[in-house]
N, CA, C and O atoms as CSV, one atom per row, in Angstrom:
chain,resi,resn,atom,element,x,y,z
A,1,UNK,N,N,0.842,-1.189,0.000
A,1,UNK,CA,C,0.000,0.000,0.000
A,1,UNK,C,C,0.884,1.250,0.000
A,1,UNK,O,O,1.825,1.376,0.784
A,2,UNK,N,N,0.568,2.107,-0.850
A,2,UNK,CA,C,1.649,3.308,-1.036
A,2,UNK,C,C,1.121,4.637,0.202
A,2,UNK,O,O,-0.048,5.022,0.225
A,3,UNK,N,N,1.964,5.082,0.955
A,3,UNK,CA,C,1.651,5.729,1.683
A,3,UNK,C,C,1.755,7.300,0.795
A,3,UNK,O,O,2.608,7.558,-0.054
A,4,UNK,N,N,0.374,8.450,1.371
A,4,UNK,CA,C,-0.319,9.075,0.626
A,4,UNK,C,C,-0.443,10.408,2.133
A,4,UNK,O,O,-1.268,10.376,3.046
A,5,UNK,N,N,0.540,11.323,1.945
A,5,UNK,CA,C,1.000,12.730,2.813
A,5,UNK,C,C,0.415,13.985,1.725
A,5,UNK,O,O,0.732,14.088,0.540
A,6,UNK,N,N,-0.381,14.751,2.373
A,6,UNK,CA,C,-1.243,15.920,1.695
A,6,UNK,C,C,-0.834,16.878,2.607
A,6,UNK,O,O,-0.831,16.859,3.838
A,7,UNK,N,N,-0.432,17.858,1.674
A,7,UNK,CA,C,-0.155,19.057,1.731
A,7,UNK,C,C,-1.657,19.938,1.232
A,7,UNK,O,O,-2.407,19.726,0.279
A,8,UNK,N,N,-1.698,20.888,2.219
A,8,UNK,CA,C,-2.261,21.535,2.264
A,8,UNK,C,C,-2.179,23.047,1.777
A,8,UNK,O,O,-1.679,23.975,2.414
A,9,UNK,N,N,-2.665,23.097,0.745
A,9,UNK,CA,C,-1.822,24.484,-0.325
A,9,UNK,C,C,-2.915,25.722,0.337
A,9,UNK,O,O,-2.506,26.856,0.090
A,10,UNK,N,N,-3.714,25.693,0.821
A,10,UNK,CA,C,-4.284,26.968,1.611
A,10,UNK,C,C,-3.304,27.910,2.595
A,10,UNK,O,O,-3.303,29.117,2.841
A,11,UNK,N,N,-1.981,26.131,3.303
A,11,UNK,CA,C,-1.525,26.890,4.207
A,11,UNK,C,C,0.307,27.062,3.513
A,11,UNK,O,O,1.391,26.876,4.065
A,12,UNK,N,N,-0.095,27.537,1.949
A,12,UNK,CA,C,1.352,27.418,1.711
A,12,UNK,C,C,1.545,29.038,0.226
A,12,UNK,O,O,1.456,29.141,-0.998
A,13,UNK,N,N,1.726,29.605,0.970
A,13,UNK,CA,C,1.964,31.082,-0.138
A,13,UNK,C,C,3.312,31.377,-0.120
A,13,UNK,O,O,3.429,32.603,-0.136
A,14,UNK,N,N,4.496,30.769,-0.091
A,14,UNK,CA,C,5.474,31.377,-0.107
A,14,UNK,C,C,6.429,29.915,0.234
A,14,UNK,O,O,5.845,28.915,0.651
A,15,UNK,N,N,7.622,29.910,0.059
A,15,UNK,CA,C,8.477,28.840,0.004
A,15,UNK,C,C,8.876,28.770,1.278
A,15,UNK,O,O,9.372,27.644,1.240
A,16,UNK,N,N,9.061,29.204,2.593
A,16,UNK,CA,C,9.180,28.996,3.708
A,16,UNK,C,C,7.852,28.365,4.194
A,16,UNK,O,O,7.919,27.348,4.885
A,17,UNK,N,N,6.820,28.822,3.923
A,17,UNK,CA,C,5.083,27.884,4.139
A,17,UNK,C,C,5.521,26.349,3.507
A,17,UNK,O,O,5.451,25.351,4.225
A,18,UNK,N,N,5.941,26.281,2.204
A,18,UNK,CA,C,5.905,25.014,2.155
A,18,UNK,C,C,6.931,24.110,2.673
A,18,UNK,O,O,6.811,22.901,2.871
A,19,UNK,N,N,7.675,24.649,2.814
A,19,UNK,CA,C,9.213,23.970,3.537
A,19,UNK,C,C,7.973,23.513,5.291
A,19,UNK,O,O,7.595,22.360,5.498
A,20,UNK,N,N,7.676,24.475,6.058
A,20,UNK,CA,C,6.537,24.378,7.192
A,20,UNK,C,C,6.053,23.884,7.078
A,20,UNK,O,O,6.091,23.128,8.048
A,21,UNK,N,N,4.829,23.353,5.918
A,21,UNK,CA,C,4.097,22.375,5.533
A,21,UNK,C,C,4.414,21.188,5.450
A,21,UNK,O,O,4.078,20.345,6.281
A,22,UNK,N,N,5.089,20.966,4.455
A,22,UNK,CA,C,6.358,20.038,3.731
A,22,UNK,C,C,6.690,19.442,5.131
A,22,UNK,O,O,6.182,18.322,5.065
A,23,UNK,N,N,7.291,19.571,6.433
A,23,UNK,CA,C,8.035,19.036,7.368
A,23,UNK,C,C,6.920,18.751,8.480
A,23,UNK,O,O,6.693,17.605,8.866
A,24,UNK,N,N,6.426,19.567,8.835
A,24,UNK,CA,C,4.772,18.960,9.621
A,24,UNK,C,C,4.071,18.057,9.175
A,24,UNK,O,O,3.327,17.432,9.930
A,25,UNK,N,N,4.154,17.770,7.790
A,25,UNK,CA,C,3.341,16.591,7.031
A,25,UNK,C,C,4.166,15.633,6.771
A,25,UNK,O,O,3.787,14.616,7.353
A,26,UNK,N,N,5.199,15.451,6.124
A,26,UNK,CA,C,5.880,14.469,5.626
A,26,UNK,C,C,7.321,14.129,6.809
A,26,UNK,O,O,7.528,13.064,7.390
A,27,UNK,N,N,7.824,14.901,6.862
A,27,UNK,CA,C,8.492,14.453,8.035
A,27,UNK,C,C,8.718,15.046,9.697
A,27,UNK,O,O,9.829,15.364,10.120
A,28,UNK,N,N,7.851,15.099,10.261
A,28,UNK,CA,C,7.932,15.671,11.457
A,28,UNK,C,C,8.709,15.117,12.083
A,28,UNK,O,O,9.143,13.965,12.069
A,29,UNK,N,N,8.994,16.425,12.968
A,29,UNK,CA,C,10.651,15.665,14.283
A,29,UNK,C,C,11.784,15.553,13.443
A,29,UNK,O,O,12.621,14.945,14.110
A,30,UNK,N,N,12.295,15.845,12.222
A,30,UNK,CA,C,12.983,15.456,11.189
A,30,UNK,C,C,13.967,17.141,11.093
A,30,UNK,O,O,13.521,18.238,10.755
A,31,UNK,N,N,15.457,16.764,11.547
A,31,UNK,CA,C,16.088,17.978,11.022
A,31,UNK,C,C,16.406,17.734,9.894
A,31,UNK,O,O,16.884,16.642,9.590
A,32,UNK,N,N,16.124,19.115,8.662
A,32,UNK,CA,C,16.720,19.227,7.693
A,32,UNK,C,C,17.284,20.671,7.380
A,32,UNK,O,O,17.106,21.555,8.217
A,33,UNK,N,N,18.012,20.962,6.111
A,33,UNK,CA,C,18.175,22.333,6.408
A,33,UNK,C,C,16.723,23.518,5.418
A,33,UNK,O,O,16.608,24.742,5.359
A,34,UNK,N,N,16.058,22.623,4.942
A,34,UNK,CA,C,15.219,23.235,4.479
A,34,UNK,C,C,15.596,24.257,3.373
A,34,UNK,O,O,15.956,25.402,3.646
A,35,UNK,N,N,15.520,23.899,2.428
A,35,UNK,CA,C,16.746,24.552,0.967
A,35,UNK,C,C,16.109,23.375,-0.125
A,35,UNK,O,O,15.746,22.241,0.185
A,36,UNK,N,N,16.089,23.917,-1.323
A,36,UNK,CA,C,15.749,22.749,-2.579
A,36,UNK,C,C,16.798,21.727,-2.502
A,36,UNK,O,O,16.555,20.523,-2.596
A,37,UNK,N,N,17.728,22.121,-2.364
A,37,UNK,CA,C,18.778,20.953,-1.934
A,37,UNK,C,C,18.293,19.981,-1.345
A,37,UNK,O,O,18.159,18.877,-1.872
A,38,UNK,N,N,17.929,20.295,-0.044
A,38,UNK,CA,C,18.029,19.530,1.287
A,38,UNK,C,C,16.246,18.945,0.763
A,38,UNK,O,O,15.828,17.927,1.315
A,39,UNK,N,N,15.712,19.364,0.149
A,39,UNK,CA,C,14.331,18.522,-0.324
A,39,UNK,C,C,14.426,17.383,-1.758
A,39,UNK,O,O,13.783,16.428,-2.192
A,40,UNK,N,N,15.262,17.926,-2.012
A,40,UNK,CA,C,15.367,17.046,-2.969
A,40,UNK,C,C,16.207,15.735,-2.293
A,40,UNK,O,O,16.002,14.539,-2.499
A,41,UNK,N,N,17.125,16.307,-1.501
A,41,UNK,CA,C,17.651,14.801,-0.821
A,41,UNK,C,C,16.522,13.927,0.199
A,41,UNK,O,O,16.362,12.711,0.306
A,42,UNK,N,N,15.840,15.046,0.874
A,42,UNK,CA,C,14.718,14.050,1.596
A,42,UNK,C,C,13.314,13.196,0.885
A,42,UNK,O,O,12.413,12.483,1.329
A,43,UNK,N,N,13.767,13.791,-0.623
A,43,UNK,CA,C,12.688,13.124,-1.364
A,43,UNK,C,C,13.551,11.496,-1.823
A,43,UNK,O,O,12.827,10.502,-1.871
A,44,UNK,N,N,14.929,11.342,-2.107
A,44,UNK,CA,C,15.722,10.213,-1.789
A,44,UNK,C,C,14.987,9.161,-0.729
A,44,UNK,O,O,14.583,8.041,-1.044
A,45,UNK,N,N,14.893,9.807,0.709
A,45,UNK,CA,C,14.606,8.439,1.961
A,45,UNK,C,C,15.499,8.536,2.561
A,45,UNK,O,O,16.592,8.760,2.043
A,46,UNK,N,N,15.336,8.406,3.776
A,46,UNK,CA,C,16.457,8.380,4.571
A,46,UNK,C,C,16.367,9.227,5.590
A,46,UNK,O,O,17.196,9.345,6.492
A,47,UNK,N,N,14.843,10.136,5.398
A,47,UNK,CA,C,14.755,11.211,6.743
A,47,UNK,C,C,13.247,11.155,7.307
A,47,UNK,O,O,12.592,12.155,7.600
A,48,UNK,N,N,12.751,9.667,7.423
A,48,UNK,CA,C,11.544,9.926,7.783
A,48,UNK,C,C,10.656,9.151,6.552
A,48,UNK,O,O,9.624,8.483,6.608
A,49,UNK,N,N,11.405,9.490,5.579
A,49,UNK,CA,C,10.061,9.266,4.977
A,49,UNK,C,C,10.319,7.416,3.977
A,49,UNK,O,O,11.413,6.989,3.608
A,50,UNK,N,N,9.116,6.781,3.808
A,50,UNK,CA,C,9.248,5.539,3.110
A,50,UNK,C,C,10.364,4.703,2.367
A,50,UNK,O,O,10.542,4.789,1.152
A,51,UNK,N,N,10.708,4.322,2.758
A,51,UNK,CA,C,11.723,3.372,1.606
A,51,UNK,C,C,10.785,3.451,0.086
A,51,UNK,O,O,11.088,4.003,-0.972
A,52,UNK,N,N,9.679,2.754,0.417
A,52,UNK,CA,C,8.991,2.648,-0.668
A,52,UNK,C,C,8.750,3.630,-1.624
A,52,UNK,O,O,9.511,4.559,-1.896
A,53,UNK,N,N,7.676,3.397,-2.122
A,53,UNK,CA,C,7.003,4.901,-3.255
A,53,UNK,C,C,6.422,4.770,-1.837
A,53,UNK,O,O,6.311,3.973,-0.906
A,54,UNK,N,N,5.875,7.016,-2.528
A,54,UNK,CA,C,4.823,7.080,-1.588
A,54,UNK,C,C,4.007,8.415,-2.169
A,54,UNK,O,O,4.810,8.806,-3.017
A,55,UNK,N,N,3.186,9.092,-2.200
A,55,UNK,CA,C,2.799,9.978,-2.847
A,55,UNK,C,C,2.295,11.173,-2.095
A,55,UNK,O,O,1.644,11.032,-1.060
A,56,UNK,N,N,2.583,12.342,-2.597
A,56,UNK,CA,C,2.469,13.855,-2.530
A,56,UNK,C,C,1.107,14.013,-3.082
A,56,UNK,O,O,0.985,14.011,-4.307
A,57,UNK,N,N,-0.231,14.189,-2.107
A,57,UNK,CA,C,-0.969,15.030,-2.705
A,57,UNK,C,C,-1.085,16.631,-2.262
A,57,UNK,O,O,-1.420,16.844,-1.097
A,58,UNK,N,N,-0.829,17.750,-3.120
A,58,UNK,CA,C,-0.824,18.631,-2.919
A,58,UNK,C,C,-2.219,19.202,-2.979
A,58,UNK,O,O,-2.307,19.145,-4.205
A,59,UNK,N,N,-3.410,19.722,-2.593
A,59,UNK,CA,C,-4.187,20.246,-2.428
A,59,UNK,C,C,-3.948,21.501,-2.820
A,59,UNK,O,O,-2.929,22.152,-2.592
A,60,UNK,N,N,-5.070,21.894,-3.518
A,60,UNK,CA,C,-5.194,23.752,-3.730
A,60,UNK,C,C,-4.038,24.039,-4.108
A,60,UNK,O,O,-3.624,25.108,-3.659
A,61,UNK,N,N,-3.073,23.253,-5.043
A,61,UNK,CA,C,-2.175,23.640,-6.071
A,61,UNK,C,C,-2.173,25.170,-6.155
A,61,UNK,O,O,-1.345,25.915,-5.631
A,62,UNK,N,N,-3.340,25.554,-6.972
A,62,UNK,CA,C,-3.484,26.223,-7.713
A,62,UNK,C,C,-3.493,27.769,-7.159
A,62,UNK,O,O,-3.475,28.817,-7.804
A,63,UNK,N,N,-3.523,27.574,-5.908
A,63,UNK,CA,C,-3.932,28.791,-4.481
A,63,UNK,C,C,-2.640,28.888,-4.589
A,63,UNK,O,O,-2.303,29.909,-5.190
A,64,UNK,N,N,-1.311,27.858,-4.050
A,64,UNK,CA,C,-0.445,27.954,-4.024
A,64,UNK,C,C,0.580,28.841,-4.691
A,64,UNK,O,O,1.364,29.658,-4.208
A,65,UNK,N,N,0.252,28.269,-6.532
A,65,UNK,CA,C,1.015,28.402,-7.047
A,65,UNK,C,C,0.679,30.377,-6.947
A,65,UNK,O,O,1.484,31.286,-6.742
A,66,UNK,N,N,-0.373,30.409,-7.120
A,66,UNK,CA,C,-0.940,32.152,-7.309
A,66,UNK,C,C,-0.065,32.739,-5.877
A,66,UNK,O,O,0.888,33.516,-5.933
A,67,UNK,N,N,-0.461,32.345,-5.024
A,67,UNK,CA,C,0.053,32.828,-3.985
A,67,UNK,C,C,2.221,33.249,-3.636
A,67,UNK,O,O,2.863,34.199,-3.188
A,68,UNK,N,N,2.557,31.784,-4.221
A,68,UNK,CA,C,3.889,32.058,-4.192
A,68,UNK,C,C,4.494,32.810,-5.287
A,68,UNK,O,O,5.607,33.327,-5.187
A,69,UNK,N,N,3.875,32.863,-6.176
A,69,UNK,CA,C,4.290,33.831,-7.459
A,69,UNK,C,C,4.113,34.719,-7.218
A,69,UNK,O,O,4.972,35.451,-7.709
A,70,UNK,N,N,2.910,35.604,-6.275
A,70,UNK,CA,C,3.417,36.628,-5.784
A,70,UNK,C,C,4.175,36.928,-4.824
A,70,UNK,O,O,4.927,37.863,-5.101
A,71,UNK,N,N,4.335,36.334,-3.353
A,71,UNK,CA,C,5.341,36.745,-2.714
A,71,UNK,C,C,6.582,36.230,-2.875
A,71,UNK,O,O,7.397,36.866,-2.207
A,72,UNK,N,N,7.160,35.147,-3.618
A,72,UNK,CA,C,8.306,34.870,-3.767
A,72,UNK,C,C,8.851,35.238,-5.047
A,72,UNK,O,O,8.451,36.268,-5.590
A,73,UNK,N,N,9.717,34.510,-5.585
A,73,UNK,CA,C,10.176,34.631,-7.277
A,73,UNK,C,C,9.351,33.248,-7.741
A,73,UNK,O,O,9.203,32.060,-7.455
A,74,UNK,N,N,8.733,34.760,-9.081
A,74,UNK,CA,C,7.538,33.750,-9.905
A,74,UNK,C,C,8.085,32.499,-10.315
A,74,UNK,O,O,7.526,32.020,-11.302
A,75,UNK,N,N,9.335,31.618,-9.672
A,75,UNK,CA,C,8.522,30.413,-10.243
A,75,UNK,C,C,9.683,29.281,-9.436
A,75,UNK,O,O,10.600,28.578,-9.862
A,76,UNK,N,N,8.958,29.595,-7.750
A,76,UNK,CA,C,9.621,29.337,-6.853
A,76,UNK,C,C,8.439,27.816,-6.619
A,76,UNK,O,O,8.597,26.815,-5.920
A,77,UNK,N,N,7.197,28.246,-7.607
A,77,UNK,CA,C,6.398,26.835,-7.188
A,77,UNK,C,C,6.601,25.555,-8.275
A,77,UNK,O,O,6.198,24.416,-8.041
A,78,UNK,N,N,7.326,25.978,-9.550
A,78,UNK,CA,C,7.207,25.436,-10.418
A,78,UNK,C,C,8.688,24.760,-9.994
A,78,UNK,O,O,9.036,23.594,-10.182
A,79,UNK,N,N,9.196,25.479,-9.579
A,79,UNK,CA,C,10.772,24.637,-9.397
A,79,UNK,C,C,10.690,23.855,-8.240
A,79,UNK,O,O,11.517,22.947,-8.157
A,80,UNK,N,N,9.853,23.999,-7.288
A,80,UNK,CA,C,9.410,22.783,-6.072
A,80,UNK,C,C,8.711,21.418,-6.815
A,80,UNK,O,O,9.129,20.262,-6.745
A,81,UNK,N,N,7.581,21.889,-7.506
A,81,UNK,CA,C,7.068,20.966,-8.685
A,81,UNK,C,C,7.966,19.982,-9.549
A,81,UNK,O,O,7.763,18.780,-9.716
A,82,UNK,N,N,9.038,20.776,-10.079
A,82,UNK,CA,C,9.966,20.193,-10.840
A,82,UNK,C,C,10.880,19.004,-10.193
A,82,UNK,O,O,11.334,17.989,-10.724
A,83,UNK,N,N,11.024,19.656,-8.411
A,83,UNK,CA,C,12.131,18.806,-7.909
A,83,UNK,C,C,11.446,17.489,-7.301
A,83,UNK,O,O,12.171,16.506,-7.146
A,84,UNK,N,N,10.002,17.406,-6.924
A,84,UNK,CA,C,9.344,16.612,-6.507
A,84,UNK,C,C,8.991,15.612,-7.801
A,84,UNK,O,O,9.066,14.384,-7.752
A,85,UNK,N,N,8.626,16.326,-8.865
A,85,UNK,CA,C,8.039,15.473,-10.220
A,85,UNK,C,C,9.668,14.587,-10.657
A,85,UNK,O,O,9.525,13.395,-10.931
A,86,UNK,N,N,10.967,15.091,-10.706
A,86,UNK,CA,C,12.203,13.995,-10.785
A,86,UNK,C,C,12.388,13.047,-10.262
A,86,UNK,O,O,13.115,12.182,-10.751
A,87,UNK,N,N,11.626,12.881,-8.796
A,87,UNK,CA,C,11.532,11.616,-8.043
A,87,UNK,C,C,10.545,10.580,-8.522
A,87,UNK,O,O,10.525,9.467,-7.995
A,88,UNK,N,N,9.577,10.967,-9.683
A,88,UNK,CA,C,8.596,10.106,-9.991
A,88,UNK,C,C,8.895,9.526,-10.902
A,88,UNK,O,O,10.073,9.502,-11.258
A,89,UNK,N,N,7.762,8.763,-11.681
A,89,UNK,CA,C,8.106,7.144,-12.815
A,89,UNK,C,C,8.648,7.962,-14.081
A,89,UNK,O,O,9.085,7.129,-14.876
A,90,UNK,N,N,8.821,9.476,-14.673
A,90,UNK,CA,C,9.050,9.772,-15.470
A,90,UNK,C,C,10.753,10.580,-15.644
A,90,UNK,O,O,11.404,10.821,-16.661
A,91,UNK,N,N,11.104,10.867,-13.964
A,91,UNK,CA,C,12.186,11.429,-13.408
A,91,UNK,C,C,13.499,10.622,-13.790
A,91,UNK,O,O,13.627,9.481,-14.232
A,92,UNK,N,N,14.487,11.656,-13.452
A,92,UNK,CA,C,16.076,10.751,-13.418
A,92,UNK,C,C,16.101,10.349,-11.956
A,92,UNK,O,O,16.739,9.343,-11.647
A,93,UNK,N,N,15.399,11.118,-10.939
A,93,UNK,CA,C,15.216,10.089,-9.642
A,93,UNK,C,C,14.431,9.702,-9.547
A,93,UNK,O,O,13.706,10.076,-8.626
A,94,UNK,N,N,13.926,8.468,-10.609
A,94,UNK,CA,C,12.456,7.768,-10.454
A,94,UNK,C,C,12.731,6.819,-9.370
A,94,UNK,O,O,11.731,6.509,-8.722
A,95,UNK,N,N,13.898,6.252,-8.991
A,95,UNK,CA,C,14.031,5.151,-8.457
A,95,UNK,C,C,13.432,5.442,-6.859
A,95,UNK,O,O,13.247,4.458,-6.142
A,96,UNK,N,N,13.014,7.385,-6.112
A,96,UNK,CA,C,13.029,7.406,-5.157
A,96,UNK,C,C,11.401,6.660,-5.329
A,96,UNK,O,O,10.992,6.162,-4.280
A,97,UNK,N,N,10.518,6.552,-6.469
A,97,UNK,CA,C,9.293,6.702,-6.420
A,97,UNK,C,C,8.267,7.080,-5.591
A,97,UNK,O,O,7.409,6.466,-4.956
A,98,UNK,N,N,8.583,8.344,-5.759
A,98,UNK,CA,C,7.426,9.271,-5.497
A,98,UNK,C,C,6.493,9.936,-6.282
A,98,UNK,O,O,6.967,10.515,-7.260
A,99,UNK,N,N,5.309,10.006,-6.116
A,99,UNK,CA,C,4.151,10.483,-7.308
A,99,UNK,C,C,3.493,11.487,-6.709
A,99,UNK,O,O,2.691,11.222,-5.813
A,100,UNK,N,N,3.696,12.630,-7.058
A,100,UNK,CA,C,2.890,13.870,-6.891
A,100,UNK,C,C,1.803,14.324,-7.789
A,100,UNK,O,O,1.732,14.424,-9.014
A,101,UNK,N,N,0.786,14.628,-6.602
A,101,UNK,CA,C,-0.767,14.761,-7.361
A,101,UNK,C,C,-0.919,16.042,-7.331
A,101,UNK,O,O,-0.543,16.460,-6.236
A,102,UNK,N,N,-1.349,16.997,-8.114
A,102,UNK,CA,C,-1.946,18.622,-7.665
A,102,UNK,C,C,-3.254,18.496,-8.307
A,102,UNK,O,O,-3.671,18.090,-9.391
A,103,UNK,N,N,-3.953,19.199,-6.799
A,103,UNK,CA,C,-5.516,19.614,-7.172
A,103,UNK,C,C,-5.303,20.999,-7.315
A,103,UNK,O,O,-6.241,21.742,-7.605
């Protein structure tokens, strides 16, 4: 059974919200340094989260993406998107298998 962590994009307008989000949901109690770096390695395994696949549903995408394009650099959601979508069946890190959903 693939384990299935939702993010909540109401509570995420800016790339420090989702890094907050991101670590309350998927790995709580979990130091990281919180940086695309340091997410892209915890999307690997090894900090909490599944050996296995496991899947990202992001909720209210779409709130998100509006939201961080304005307070951050426009395309601070698309490059979170990007680093999460490399871990999946189509990625060069498919092997972490992870599958991210956006509503």
């Amino acid at each position: 059974m693939t384990r299935t962590y939702i993010l909540d994009g109401h509570k995420i307008r800016s790339t420090v919200e989702f890094y907050d989000e991101f670590e309350r949901t998927i790995i709580p109690n979990e130091s990281w340094s919180r940086n695309l770096d340091a997410l892209n390695d915890v999307l690997r395994g090894g900090f909490g989260t599944p050996d296995d696949r496991f899947t990202i549903h992001w909720t209210s995408s779409g709130k998100s993406r509006s939201e961080m394009r304005r307070n951050d650099e426009p395309t601070a959601f698309d490059t979170i998107v990007e680093i999460i979508s490399e871990h999946g069946n189509a990625g060069s890190e498919r092997h972490s298998n992870v599958i991210l959903i956006l509503e």
